[in-house]
TORFI-942670 format. One record per residue (C-alpha): residue number from 1; residue in one letter; y, x, z. Coordinates in steps of 0.05 Angstrom, whole numbers, plus 5000, padded with zeros to 4 digits. Last residue first. Example, Ala and Ser with C-alpha at 12.3 -4.5 7.8 and 13.67 -1.06 7.14 Angstrom:
TORFI-942670
<2 "S" <4979 5273 5143>>;
<1 "A" <4910 5246 5156>>;
END
This chain:
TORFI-942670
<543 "X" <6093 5007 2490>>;
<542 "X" <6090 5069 2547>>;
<541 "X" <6164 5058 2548>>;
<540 "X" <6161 4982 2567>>;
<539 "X" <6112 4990 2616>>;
<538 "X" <6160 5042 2647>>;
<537 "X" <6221 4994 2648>>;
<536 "X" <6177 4936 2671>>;
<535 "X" <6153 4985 2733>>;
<534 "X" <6231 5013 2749>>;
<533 "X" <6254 4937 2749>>;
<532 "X" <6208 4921 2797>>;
<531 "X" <6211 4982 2839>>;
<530 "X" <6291 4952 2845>>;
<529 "X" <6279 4887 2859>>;
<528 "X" <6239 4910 2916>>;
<527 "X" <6290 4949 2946>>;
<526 "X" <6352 4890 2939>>;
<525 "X" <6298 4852 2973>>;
<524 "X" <6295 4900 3036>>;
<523 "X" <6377 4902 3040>>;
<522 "X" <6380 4824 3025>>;
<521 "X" <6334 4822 3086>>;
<520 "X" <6379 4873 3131>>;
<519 "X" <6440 4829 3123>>;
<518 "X" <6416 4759 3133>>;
<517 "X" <6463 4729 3200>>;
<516 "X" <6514 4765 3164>>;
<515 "X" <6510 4730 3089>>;
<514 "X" <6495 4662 3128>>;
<513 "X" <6560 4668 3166>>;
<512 "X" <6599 4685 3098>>;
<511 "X" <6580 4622 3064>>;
<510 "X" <6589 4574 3119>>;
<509 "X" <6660 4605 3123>>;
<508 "X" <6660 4592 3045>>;
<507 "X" <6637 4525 3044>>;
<506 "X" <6691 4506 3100>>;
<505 "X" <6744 4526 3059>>;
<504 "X" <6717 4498 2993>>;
<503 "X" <6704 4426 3028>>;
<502 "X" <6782 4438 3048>>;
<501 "X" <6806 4448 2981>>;
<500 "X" <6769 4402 2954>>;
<499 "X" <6806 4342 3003>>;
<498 "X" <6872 4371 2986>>;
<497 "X" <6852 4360 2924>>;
<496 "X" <6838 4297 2919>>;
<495 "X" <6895 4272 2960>>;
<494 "X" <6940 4307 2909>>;
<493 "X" <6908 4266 2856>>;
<492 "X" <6920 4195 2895>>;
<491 "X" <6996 4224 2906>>;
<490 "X" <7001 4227 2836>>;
<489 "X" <6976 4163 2811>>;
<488 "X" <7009 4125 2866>>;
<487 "X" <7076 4160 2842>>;
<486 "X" <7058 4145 2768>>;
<485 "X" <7045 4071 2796>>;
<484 "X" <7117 4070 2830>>;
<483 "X" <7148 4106 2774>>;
<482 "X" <7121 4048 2717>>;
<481 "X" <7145 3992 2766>>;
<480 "X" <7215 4014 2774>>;
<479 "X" <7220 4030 2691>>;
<478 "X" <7188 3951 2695>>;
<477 "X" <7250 3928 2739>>;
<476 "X" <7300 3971 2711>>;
<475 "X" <7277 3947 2637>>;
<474 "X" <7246 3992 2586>>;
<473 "X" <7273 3987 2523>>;
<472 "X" <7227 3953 2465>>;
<471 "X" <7176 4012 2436>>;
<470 "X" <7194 4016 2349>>;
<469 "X" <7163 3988 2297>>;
<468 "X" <7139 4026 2242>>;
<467 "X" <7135 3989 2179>>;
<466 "X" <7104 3956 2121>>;
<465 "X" <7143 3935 2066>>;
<464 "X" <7150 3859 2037>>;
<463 "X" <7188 3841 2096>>;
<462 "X" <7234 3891 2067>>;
<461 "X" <7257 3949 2109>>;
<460 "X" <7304 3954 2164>>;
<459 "X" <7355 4021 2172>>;
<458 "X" <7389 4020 2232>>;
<457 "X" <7454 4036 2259>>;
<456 "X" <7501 4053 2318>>;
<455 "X" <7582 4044 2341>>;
<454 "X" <7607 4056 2393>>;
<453 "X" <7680 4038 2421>>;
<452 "X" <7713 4064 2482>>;
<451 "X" <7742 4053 2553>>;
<450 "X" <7774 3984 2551>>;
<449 "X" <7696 3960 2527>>;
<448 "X" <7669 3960 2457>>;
<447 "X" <7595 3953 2425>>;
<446 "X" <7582 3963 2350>>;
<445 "X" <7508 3952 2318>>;
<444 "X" <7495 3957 2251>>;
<443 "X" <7446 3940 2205>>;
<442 "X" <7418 3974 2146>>;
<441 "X" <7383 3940 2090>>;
<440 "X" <7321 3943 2054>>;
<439 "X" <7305 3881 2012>>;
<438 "X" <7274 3817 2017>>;
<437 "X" <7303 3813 2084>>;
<436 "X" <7269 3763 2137>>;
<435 "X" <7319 3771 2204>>;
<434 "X" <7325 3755 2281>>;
<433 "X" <7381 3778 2316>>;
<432 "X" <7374 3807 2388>>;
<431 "X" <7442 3827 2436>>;
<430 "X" <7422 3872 2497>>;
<429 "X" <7451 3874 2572>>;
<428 "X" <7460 3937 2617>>;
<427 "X" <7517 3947 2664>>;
<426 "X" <7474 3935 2722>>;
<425 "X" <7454 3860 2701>>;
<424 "X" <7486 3825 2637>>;
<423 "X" <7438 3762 2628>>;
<422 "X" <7406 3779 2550>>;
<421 "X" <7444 3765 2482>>;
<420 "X" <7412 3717 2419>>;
<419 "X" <7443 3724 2348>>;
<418 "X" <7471 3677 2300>>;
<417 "X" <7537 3713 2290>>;
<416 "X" <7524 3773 2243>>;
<415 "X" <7589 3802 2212>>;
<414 "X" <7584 3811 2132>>;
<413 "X" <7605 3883 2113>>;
<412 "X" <7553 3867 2048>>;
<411 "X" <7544 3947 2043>>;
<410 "X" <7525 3949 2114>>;
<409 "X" <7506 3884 2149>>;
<408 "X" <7548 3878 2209>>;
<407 "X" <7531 3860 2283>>;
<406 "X" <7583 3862 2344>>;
<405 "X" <7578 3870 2422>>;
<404 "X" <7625 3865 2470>>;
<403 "X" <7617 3921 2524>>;
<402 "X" <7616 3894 2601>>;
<401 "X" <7670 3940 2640>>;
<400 "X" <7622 3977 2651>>;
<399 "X" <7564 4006 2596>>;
<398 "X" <7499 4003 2570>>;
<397 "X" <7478 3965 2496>>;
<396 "X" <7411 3950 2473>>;
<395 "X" <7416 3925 2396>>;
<394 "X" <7349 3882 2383>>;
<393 "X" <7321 3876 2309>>;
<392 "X" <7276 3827 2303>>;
<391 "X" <7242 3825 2233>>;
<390 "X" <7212 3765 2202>>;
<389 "X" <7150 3735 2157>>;
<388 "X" <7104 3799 2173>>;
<387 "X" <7057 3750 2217>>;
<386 "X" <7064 3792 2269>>;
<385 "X" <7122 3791 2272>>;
<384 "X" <7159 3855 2259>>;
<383 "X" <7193 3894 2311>>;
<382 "X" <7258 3934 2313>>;
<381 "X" <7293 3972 2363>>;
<380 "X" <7367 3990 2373>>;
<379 "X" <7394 4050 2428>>;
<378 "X" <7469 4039 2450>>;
<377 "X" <7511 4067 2503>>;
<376 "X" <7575 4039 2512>>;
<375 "X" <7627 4082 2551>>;
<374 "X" <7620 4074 2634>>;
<373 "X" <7651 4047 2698>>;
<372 "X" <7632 4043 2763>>;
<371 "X" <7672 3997 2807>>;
<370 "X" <7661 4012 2889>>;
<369 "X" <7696 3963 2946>>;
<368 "X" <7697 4001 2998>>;
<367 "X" <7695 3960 3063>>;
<366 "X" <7721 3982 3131>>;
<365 "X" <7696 3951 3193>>;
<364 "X" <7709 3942 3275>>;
<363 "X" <7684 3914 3335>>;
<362 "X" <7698 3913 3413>>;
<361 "X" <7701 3832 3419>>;
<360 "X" <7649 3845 3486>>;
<359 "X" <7643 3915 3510>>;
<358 "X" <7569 3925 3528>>;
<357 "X" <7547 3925 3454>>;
<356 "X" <7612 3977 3431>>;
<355 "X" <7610 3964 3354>>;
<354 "X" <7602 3994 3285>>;
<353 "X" <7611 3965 3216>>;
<352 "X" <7614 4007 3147>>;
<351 "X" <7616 3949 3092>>;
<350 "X" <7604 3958 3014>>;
<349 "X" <7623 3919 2964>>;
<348 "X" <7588 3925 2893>>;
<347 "X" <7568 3981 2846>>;
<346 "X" <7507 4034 2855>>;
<345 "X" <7474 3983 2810>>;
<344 "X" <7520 4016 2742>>;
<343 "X" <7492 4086 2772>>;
<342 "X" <7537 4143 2806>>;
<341 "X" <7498 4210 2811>>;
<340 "X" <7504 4243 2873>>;
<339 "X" <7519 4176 2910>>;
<338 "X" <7508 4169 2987>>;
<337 "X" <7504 4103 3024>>;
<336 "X" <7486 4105 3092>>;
<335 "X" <7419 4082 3114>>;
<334 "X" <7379 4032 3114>>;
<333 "X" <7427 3979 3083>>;
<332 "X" <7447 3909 3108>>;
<331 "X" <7457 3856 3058>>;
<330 "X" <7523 3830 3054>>;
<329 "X" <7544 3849 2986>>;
<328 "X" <7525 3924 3012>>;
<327 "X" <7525 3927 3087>>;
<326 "X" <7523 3995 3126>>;
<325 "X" <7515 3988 3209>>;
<324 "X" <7540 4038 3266>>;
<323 "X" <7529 4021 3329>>;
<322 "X" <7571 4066 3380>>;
<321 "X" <7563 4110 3435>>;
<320 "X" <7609 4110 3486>>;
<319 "X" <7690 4116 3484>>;
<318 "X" <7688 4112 3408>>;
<317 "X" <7707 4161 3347>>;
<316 "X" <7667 4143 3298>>;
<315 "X" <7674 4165 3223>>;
<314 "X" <7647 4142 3159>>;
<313 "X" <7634 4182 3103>>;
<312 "X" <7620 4175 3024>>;
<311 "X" <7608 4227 2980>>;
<310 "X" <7614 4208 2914>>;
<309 "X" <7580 4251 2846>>;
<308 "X" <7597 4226 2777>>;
<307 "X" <7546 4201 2729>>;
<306 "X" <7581 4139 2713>>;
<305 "X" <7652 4139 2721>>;
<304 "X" <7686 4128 2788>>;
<303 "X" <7734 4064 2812>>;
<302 "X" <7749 4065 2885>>;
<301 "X" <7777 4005 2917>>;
<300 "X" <7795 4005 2983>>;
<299 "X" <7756 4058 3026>>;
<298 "X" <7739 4134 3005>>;
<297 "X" <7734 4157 3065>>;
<296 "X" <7712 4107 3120>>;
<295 "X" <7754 4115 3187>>;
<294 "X" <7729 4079 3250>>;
<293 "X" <7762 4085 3322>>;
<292 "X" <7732 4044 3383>>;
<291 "X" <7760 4038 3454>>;
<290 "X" <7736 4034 3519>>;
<289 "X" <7785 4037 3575>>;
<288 "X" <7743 4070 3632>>;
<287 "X" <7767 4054 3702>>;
<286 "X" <7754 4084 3763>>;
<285 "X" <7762 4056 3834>>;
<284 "X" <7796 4072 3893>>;
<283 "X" <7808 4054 3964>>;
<282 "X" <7857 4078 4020>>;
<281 "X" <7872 4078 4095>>;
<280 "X" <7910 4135 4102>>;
<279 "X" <7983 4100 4073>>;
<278 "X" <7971 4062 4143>>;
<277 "X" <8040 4029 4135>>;
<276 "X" <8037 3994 4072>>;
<275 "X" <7962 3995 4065>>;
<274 "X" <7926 4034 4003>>;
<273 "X" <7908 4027 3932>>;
<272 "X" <7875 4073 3882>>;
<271 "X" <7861 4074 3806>>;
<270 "X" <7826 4137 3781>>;
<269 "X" <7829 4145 3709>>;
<268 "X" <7825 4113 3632>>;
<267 "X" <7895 4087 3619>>;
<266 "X" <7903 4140 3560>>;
<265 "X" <7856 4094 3527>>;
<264 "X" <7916 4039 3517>>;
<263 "X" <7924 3982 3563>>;
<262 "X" <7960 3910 3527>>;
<261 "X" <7993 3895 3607>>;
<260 "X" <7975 3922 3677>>;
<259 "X" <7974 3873 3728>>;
<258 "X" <7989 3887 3807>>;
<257 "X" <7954 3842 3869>>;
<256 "X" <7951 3840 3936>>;
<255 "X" <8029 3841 3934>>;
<254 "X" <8064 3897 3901>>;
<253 "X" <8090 3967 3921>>;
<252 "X" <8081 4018 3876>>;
<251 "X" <8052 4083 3907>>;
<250 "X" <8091 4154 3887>>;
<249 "X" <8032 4207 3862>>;
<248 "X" <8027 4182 3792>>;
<247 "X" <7973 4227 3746>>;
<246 "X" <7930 4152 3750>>;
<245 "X" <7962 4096 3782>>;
<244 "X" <7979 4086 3859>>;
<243 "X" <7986 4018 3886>>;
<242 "X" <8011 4006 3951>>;
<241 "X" <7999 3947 3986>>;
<240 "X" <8032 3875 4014>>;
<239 "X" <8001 3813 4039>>;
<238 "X" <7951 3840 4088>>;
<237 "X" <7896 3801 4110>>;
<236 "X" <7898 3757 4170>>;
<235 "X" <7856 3776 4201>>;
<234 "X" <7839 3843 4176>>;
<233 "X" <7787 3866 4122>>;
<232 "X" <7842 3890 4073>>;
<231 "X" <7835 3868 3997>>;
<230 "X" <7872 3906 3933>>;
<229 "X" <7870 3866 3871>>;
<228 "X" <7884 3908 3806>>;
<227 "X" <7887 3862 3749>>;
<226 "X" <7889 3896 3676>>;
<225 "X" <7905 3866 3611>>;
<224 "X" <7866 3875 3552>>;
<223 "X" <7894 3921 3484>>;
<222 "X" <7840 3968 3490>>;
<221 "X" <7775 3957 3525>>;
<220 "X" <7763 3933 3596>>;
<219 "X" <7688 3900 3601>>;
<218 "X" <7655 3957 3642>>;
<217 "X" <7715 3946 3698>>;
<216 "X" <7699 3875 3709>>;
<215 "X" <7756 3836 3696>>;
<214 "X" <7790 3845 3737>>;
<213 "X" <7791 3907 3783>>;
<212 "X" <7776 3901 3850>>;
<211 "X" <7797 3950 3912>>;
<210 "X" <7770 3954 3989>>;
<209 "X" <7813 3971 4050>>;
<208 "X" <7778 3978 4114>>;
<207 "X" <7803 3968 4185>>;
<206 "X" <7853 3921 4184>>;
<205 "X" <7869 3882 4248>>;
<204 "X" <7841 3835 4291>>;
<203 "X" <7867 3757 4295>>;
<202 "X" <7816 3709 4318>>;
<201 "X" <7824 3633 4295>>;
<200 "X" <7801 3597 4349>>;
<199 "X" <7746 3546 4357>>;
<198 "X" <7746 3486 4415>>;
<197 "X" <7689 3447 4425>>;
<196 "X" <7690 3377 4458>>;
<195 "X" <7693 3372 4534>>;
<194 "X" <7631 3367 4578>>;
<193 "X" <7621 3310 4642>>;
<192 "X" <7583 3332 4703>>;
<191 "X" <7556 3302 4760>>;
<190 "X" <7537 3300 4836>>;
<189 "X" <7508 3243 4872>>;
<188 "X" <7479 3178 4864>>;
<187 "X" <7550 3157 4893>>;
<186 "X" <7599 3206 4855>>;
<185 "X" <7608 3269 4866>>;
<184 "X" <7652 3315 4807>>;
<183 "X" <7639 3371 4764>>;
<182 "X" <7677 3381 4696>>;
<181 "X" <7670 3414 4632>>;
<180 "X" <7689 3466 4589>>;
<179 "X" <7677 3487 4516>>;
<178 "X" <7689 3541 4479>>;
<177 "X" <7663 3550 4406>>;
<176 "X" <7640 3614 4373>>;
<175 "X" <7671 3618 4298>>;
<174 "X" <7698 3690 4315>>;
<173 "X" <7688 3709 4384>>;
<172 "X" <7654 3773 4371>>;
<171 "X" <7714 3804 4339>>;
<170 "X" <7735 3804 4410>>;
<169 "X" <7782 3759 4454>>;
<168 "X" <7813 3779 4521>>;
<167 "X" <7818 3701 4544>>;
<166 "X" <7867 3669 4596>>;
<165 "X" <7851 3606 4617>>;
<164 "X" <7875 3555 4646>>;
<163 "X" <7849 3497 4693>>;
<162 "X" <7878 3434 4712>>;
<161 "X" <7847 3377 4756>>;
<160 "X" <7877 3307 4760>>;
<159 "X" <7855 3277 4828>>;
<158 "X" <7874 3198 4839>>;
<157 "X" <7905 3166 4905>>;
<156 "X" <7936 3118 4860>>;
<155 "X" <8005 3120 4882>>;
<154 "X" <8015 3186 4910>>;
<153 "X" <7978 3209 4843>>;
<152 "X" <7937 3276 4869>>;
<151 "X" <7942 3345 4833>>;
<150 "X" <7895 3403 4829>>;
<149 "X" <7903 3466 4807>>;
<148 "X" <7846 3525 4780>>;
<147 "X" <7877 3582 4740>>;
<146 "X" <7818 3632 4706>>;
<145 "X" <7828 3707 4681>>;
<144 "X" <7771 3726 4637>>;
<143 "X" <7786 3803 4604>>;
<142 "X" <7839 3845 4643>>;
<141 "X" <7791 3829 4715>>;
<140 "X" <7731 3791 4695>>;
<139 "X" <7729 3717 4724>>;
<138 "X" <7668 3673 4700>>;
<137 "X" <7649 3641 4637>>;
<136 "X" <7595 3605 4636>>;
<135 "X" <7553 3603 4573>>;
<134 "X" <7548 3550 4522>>;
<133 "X" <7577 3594 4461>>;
<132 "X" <7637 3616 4511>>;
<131 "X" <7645 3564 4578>>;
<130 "X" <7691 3545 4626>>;
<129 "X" <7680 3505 4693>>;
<128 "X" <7730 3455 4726>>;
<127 "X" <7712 3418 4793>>;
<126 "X" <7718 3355 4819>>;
<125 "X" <7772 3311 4862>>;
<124 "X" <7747 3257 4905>>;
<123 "X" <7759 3216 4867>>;
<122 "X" <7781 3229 4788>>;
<121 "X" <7834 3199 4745>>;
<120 "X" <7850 3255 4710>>;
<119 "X" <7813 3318 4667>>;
<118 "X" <7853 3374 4641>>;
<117 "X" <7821 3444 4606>>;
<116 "X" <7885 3488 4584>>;
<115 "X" <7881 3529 4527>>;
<114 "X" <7868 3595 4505>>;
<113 "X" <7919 3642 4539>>;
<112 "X" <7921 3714 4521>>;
<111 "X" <7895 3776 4542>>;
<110 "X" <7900 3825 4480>>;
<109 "X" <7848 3869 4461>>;
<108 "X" <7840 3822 4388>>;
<107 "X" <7888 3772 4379>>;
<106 "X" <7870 3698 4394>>;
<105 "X" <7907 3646 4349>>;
<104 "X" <7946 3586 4355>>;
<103 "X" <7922 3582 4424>>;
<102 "X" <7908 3510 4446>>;
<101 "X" <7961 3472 4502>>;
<100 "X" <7898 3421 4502>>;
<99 "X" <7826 3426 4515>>;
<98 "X" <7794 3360 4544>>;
<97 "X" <7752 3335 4602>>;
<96 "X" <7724 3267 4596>>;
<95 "X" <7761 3224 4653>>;
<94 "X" <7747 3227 4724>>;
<93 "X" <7694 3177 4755>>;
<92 "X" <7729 3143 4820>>;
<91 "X" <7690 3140 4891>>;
<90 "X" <7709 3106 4946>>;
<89 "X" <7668 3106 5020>>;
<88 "X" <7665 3060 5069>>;
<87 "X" <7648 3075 5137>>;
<86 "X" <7612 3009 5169>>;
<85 "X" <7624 2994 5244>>;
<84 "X" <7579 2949 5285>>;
<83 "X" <7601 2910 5344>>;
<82 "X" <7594 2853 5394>>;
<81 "X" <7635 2814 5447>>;
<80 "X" <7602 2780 5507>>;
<79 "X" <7608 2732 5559>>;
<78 "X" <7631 2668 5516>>;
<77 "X" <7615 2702 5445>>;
<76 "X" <7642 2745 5409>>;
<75 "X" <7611 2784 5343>>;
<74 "X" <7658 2838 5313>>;
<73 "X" <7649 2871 5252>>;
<72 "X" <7685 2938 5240>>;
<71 "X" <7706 2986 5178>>;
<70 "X" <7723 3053 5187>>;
<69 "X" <7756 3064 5120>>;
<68 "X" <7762 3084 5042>>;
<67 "X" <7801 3021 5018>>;
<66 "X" <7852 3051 5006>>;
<65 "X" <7814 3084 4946>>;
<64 "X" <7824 3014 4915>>;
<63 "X" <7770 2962 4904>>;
<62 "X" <7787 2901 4864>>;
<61 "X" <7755 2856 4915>>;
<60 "X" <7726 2864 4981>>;
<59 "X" <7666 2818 5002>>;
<58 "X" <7662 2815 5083>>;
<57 "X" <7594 2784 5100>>;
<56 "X" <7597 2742 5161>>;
<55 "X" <7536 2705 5155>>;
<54 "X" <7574 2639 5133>>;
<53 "X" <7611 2680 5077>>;
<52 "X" <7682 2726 5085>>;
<51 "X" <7726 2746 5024>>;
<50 "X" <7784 2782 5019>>;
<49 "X" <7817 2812 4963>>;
<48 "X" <7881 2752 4959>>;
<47 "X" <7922 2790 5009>>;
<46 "X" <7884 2854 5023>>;
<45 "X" <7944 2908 5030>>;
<44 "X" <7993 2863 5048>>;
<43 "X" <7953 2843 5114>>;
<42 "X" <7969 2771 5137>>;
<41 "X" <7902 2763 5172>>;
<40 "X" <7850 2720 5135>>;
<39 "X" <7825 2652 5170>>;
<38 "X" <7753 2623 5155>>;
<37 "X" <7742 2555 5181>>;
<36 "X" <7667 2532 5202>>;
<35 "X" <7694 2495 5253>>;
<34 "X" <7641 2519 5313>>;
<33 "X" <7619 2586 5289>>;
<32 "X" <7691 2604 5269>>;
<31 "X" <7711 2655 5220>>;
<30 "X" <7760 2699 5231>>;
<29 "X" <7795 2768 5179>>;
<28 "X" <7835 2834 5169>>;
<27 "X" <7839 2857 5240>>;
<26 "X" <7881 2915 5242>>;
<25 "X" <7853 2963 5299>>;
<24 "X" <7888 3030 5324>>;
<23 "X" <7841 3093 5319>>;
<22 "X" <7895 3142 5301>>;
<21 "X" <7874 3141 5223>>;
<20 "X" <7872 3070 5228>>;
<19 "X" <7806 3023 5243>>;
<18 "X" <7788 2959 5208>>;
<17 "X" <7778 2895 5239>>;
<16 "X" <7732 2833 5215>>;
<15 "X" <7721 2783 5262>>;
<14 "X" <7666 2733 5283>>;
<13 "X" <7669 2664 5329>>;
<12 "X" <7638 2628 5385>>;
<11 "X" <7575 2662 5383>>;
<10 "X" <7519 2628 5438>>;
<9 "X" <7459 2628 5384>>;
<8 "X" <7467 2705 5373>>;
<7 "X" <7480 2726 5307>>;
<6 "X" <7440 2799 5290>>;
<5 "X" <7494 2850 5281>>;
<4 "X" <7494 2901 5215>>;
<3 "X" <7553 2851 5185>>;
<2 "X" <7545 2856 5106>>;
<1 "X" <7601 2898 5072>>;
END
């Protein structure tokens, strides 16, 4: 605290006093201008804080709010005494305000305390401010209630300031952050020192009540298990529903959730699920079950004899429409099989498959597995090379199961063993011997399966004799070839004719136009042909 006074050349000594509340003096320190000695009063308060230089400049150390006083420096000298006061003043920066005594939670139209904003340590003593998302909050009757208190140390002399508050929370509030801070003077002035955030959990009740089905309810086919999860919108949600099944009035209590186990078709309906004690407040859903029935008729293994007519059917029965698809040996067919007159290649496995495509693992199949059987059937050709040294004489043989096949000479009764058989495709296969006879003989050609035995023969000539030889069979393939070109044959002679048809149509409406447009000329000409004839007819009769 410097001494205001300017030193006169006649000082004898300074002092330093300060003044009590009732105006009383305590003088605190001397200095002499003669000795130069410095002398400090025995003052409890300032022992060891004092410090006074040559121009009488009263340091203070370790300041205290004590020390806020009416501070004096005196300047005697012989005929004179001197002085200047000095009011000090203390100031003590409060803490960083802070939030404690939080809410748990806030509930919806209820006033309840938030917290309690403390900051200590301050002087003078400062001011408390709340605020919501940044902005002040000020007192609103049954909504903002504030509680300001203030408290000083009686040893310190320091201010801690306390304010409450009491909040009416909304569903507003949720995730906005209070703050509040604190407004004290210091000596540049006044300032102000914010808290951390603060968020509350904000309780409000249910108002909507929403239902989930897992999994998702197009997915559900027969034989899953069902999760019905009911959901209420409150905070916090509700732990405990009703859950009311189809055609079943009473609600089954559960938690949020309820599982239904291996669901059958008859599960298909309205599920719905409500709050414990606000049975109005309800939600529903519909759920399909999806399943998929297939029946093929005949299935299993179905042996039918060549020739014979089998109808073949298979039935969906499916909760949406179904894909049906027809293998055969596992190659996928057209269109549905459908035999009115079994053939050996109508035999094999067949496959009737169908599936829901939006309901995954929804699949199912039959198989037929079809055996056609038939008696041998043989036809026998012969051909002579053409360089008439040999005879082949081929024995074609049909039938299921696979017919063996035998050759004998007649008369002789010898069997035939070096001959040369075909691949067995579509119950057809043919045996072919190769023979140079020097005289006529008849062969003979017997084929047996489990169903019957045939026997057929042929008379061959010498090699020596000239002979007819008879066409080879026609294989499937080149009997399949032969139909497709008399079918291109046909249909190319059809097109012909439709095509003269319609020149003849349009030649005849040409035809009858002309014969109207030229009526009355044909009737002149017709005249004139007629004299004609009647002159020539004269001429001739004069002759």
């Amino acid at each position: 605290i410097p001494c205001r006074l300017d030193v006169p050349q006649n000082l004898m000594f300074g002092k330093w006093k300060y003044e009590k509340p009732d105006g009383s003096p305590v003088f605190i320190a001397f200095r002499s201008s003669t000795k130069k000695s410095v002398q400090y009063d025995d003052v409890p308060e300032y022992k060891d804080r004092l410090s006074l230089s040559e121009n009488y400049t009263l340091s203070i150390s370790n300041a205290r709010i004590s020390d806020e006083k009416r501070f004096v420096c005196m300047l005697v000298t012989e005929d004179n005494v001197f002085e200047a006061p000095t009011i000090v003043k203390v100031f003590k920066q409060p803490s960083k305000p802070e939030i404690v005594s939080k809410a748990l939670f806030l509930e919806t139209e209820q006033l309840k305390k938030l917290g309690d904003c403390i900051s200590e340590d301050s002087y003078p003593d400062g001011n408390i401010t709340w605020y919501r998302n940044g902005k002040v909050l000020h007192p609103l009757e049954g909504a903002v209630v504030i509680i300001f208190k203030k408290e000083m140390d009686p040893v310190t002399q320091l201010y801690t300031m306390t304010s409450t508050l009491e909040y009416k929370t909304t569903k507003a509030d949720i995730q906005m952050p209070f703050t509040c801070s604190v407004t004290y003077y210091g000596p540049s002035g006044q300032k102000t020192i914010h808290s951390e955030q603060a968020v509350f959990d904000i309780y409000y009740p249910t108002e909507q009540v929403t239902i989930q089905v897992l999994p998702p309810k197009n997915a559900i086919k027969e034989g899953d298990n069902i999760t019905l999860k009911c959901l209420g919108n409150g905070n916090p949600p509700p732990e405990e529903f009703l859950f009311y099944l189809p055609g079943q009035p009473e609600g089954i209590r559960s938690s949020n959730t309820y599982t239904l186990t291996d669901v059958r078709r008859n599960a298909t309906g309205d599920y719905k699920c409500s709050l414990i004690d606000k049975k109005s407040m309800i939600a529903s859903t519909a759920i399909t079950v999806h399943y998929l029935d297939l029946s093929l008729n005949p299935s299993g293994e179905v042996t039918r004899q060549i020739g014979d007519a089998l109808p073949v059917s298979c039935t969906i029965s499916a909760s949406r429409n179904a894909t049906v698809v027809w293998m055969k040996d596992n190659i996928r067919l057209r269109s549905s099989p459908s035999f009115s007159s079994l053939h050996y290649q109508d035999a094999g496995n067949y496959v009737c498959e169908t599936a829901l495509q939006e309901v995954e693992g929804l699949k199912k199949r039959e198989s037929l597995t079809l055996i056609v059987e038939g008696k041998p059937q043989i036809k026998m050709t012969k051909k002579t090379d053409p360089s008439g040294l040999s005879k082949t004489i081929i024995c074609h043989v049909e039938g299921f199961p696979k017919p063996a096949i035998q050759w004998t000479i007649t008369g002789s009764g010898s069997v035939i063993n070096q001959t040369e058989e075909s691949p067995y495709i579509n119950g057809r296969y043919y045996s072919k011997i190769i023979i140079s006879p020097e005289e006529n003989v008849t062969l003979t050609c017997t084929a047996e399966n489990q169903l019957e035995r045939t026997v057929n023969s042929l008379n061959v000539s010498a090699i020596s004799i000239p002979e007819h030889d008879e066409a080879d069979e026609i294989s499937d393939e080149n009997r399949e070839k032969v139909n497709d070109q008399a079918k291109l044959i046909v249909g190319i002679v059809v097109g012909l004719l439709l095509a003269a048809l319609v020149a003849g149509v349009v030649y005849w409406l040409y035809m009858k136009k002309s014969k109207t447009a030229s009526k009355h000329v044909n009737k002149d000409l017709g005249n004139m042909e007629e004299n004609k004839k009647l002159e020539e007819n004269n001429h001739k009769t004069e002759a």
